[in-house]
N, C-alpha and C positions, 0 to 999 in steps of 0.2 A: 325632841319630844320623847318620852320615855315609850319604853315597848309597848305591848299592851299586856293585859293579864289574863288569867285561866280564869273561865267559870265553871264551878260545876254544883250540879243541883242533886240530891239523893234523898232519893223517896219524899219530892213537896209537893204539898199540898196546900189547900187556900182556900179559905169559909170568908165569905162575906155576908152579912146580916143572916148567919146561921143556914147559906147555901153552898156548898162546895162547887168552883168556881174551876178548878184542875183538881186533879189528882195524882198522884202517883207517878209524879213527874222524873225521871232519873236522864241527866245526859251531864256530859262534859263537851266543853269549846276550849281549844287550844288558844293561846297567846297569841293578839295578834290574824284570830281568823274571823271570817266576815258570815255570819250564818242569818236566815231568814226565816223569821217564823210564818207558819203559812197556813191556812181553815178556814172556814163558814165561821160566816159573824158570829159574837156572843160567844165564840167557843174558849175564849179567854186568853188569846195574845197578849191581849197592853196589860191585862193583869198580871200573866207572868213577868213581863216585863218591868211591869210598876216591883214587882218582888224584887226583881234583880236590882232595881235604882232602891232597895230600900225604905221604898213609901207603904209596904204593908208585910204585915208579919205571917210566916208560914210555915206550915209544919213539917218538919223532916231539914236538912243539912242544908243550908246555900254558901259556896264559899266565892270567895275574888278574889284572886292571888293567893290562893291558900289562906285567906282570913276569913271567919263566918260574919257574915251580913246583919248588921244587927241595930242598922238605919241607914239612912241618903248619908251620902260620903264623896267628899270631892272625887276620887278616884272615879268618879263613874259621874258621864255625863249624860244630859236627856235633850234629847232633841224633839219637839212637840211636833204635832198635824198640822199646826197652824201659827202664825208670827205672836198669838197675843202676851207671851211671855217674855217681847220687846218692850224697851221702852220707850216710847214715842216721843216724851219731851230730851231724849238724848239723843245726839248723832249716833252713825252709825262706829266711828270710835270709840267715842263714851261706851255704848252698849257693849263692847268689847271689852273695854278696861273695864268694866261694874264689877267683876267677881275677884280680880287681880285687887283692885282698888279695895273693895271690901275684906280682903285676907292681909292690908297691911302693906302689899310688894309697894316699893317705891314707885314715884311717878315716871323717873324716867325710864326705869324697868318696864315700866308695865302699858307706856306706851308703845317702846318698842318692839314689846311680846305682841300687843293689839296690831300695831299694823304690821309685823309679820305674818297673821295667821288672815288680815283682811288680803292682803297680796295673794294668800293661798289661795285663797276662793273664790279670786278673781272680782276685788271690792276696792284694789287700791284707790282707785278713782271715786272712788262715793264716801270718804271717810266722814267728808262732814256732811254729809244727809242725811235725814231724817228719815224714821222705818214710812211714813205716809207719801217720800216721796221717789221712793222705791221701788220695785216692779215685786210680784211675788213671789218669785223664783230668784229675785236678791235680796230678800228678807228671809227666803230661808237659810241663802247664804251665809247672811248677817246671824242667820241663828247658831250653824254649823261654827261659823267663828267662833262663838261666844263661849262655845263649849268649848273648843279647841284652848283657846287660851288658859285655860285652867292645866292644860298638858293633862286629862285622864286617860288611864291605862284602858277602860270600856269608853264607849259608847254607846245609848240606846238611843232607838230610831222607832218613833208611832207614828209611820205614816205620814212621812214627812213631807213629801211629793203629792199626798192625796186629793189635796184640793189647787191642786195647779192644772192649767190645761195641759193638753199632750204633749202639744213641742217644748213647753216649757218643762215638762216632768221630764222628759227624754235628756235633751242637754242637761239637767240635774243627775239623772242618774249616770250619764257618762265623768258629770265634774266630782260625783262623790265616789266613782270608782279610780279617779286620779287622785283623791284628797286623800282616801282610804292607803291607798299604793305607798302615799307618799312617807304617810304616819305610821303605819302598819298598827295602830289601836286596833285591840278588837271590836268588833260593832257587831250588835244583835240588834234587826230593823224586822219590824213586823209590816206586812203587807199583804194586800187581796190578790194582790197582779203575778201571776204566775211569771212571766216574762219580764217583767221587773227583779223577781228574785231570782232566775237563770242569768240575767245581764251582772249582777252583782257580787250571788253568794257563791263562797268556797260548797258550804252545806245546806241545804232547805232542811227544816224539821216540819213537817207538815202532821199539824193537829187532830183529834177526832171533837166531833160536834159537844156540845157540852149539855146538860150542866158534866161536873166529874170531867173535865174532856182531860186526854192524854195526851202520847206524843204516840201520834200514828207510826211512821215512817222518817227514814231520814235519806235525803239522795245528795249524794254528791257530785259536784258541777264542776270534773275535769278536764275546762277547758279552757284557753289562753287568757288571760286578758290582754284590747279592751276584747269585749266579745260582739258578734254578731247573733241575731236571734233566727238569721234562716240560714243559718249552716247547721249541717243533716244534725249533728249531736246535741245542739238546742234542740231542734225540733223534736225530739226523738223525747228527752229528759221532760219537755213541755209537755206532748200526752201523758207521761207515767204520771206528772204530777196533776196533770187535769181528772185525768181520773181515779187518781187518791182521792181530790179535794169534791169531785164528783159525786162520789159515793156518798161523802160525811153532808154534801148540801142536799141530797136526796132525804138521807134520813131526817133532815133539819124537815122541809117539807110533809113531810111523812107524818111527822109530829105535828106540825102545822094543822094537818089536815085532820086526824084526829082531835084535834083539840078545838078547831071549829065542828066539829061531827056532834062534839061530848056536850056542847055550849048553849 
């Protein structure tokens, strides 16, 4: 699988139906690192991230691998919150070959690219199932593959774990921190769970409340993988970002509450 690539973003921006959605967003992510976006709802994660996959236009520089973004591009793959962008009447092979198969690659190729990256994610045994007959937490799997097989140098991640229960989110995020290890793609995954993005990212970039929101903060998560969350130096990195993210859900409230006052 090829390495992964550099993003970097200088001075963007993003108006939706003529609202400023971010702003003045400037960072760079290394090749290959694993960063979290992190803020109080609404403050514009999956938009940024919609930016980065391409699906909406923005103002000021965005590159990937030193190329400027200038739509959705195999290089860059999306992993959803939810399974619906399976396809149900295909096994869980097929749903892996769809993108390989739609770009041309030969059959036998592009089987065997599918069930290499199903063996990754620990699917060998469900090849021919169906996404309905599935658990949730291996339909996201199946999703992780689907992207994997295309080999993109990025990854985005909305949330992909959201609506799983716990144990089942917990084993996910230990399996995407061996799938990640293994590929060294870069991934940018947005999430609410502080402790989710301590167990994962090299970097948190933690947001400020929106509309306009910025990049608050950025902390960096010096420590082993896999990781534990109640050894002192999580614990430690989890208040700083508790109370980064603290502060921006306060003012979100604040606003809140003038705006029932004004009403």
């Amino acid at each position: 699988m090829p390495a992964g690539a550099s993003i970097d973003l200088e001075g963007v921006g993003i108006q939706i139906s003529g609202q400023k959605i971010v702003s003045d967003i400037s960072l760079s992510i290394a090749a290959g690192e694993f960063v979290c976006l992190l803020g109080p709802s609404g403050c514009g994660k999956s938009t940024l991230l919609n930016a980065i996959a391409g699906f909406i236009p923005v103002e000021g520089r965005l590159r990937v691998g030193g190329r400027e973004i200038r739509g959705p591009g195999i290089d860059r793959g999306v992993v959803f919150q939810n399974s619906d962008a399976l396809f149900p009447w295909l096994t869980a092979l097929e749903n892996v070959e769809y993108g390989p198969r739609i770009r041309g690659v030969d059959k036998t190729e592009r089987r065997k690219a599918a069930r290499h990256y199903l063996e990754l994610v620990g699917l060998g045994h469900a090849i021919d199932k169906f996404p309905a007959e599935l658990s949730g937490g291996m339909r996201q799997r199946l999703q992780i593959a689907r992207v994997l097989v295309n080999e993109p140098s990025v990854i985005l991640m909305d949330e992909p774990f959201g609506a799983l229960d716990a144990q089942t989110r917990e084993v996910m995020q230990h399996e995407l921190d061996r799938i990640w290890r293994a590929t060294r793609s870069t991934i940018v995954f947005v999430t609410h769970d502080i402790g989710e993005a301590i167990l994962l990212a090299d970097r948190v970039f933690t947001m400020t409340t929106g509309p306009a929101a910025r990049i608050k903060a950025i902390v960096s998560i010096d420590l082993p993988h896999p990781r534990d969350e109640t050894d002192p130096g999580a614990i430690a990195i989890h208040r700083e970002l508790r109370d980064d993210i603290g502060e921006e859900v306060s003012k979100v409230l604040r606003q809140q509450g003038l705006r029932e006052k004004t009403a």
